[in-house]
Structure formats: structure tokens, C-alpha cells
KEKE-3310 file (N, C-alpha, C; in steps of 0.2 Angstrom, whole numbers, plus 5000, padded with zeros to 4 digits):
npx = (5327:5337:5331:5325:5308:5295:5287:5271:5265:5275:5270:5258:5248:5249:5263:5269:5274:5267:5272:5268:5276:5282:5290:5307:5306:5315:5319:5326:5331:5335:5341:5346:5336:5325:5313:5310:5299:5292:5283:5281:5271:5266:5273:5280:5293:5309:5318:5329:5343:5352:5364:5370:5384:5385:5400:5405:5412:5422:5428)
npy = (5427:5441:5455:5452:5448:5441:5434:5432:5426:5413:5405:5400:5388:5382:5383:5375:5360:5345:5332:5316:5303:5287:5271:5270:5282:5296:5312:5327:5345:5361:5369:5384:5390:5387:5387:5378:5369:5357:5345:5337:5330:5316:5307:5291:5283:5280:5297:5298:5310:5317:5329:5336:5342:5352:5356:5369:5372:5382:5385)
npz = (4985:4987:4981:4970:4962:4964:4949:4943:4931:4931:4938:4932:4924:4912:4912:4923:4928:4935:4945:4943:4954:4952:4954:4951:4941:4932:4934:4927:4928:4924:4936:4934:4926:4930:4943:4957:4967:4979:4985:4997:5002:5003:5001:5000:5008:5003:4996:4983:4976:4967:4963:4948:4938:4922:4912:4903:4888:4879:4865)
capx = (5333:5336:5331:5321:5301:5290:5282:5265:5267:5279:5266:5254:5246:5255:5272:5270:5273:5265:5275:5268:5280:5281:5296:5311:5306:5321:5317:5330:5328:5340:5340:5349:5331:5318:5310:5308:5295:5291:5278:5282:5265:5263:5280:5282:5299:5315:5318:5336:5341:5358:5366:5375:5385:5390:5405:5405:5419:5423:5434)
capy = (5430:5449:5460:5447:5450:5435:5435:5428:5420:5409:5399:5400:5381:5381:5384:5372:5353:5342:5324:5311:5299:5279:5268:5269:5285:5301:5318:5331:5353:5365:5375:5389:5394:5384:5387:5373:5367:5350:5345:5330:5327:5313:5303:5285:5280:5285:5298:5300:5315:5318:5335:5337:5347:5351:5360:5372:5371:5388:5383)
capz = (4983:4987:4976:4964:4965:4961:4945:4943:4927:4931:4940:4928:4924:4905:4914:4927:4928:4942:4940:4948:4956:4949:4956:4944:4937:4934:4932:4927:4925:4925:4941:4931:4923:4931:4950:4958:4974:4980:4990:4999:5010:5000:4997:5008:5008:5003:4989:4982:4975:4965:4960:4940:4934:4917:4913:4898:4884:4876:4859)
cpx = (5332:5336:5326:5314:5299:5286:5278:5266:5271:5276:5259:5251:5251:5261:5274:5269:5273:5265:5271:5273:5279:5290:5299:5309:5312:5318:5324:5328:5337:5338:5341:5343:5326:5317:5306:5305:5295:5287:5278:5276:5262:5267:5281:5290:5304:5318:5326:5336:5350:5360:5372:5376:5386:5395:5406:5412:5417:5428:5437)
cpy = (5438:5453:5460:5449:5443:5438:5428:5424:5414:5403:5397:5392:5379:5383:5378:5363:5350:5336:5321:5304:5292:5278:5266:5277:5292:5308:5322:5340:5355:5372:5382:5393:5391:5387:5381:5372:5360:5349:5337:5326:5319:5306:5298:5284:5285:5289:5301:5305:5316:5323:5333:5342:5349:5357:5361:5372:5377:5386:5390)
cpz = (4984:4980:4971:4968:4962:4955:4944:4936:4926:4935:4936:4928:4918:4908:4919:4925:4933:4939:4946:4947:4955:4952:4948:4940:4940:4931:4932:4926:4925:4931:4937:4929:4922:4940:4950:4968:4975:4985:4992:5005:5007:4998:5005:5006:5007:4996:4989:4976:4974:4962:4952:4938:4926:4915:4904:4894:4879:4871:4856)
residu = (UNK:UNK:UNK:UNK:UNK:UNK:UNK:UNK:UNK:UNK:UNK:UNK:UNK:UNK:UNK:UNK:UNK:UNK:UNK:UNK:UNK:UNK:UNK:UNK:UNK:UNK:UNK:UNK:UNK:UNK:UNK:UNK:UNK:UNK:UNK:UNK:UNK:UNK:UNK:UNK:UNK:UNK:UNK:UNK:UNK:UNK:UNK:UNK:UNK:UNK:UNK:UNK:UNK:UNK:UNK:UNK:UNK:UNK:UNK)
# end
């Protein structure tokens, strides 16, 4: 992103979670205030991958 610098912390070990993949399993984040990588050297078949939104209510 323009402007944004990388901060080192954000890859730290305690900030980071390396899932391993089981059939049948769902992982959710929040793009909004996560960074997200993916290393697919390792993935056989076919991985499906669904965007959500949710839509805020201000009362």
C-alpha cells in the first residue's frame, strides 16, 4: 500500500498463526486488521475461498 511501511512486529511468532489444512476445515479473519499471506506450495486440489461481508447498523 502507498504510503504504509511494514512493521516488524506484525510478523513476530506470537502474532502469527500457521494453520494447517484438514478437509472440512473453515478459517475466518478480518481483512480490515489482519495481513494475510498464503503459501500454497503445498496444497493438492481444489481450495474454495468465499468473501463476507457484514453490514454495520448505526441505531
Amino acid at each position: 500500500m502507498p504510503g504504509h511501511t511494514a512493521r516488524p512486529d506484525r510478523s513476530r511468532p506470537d502474532n502469527v498463526l500457521a494453520h494447517r489444512w484438514a478437509p472440512g476445515d473453515v478459517v475466518l479473519w478480518d481483512n480490515a486488521c489482519v495481513l494475510h499471506r498464503a503459501d500454497h506450495s503445498a496444497v493438492v486440489g481444489d481450495r474454495v475461498m468465499h468473501r463476507g461481508m457484514v453490514a454495520s447498523h448505526v441505531a
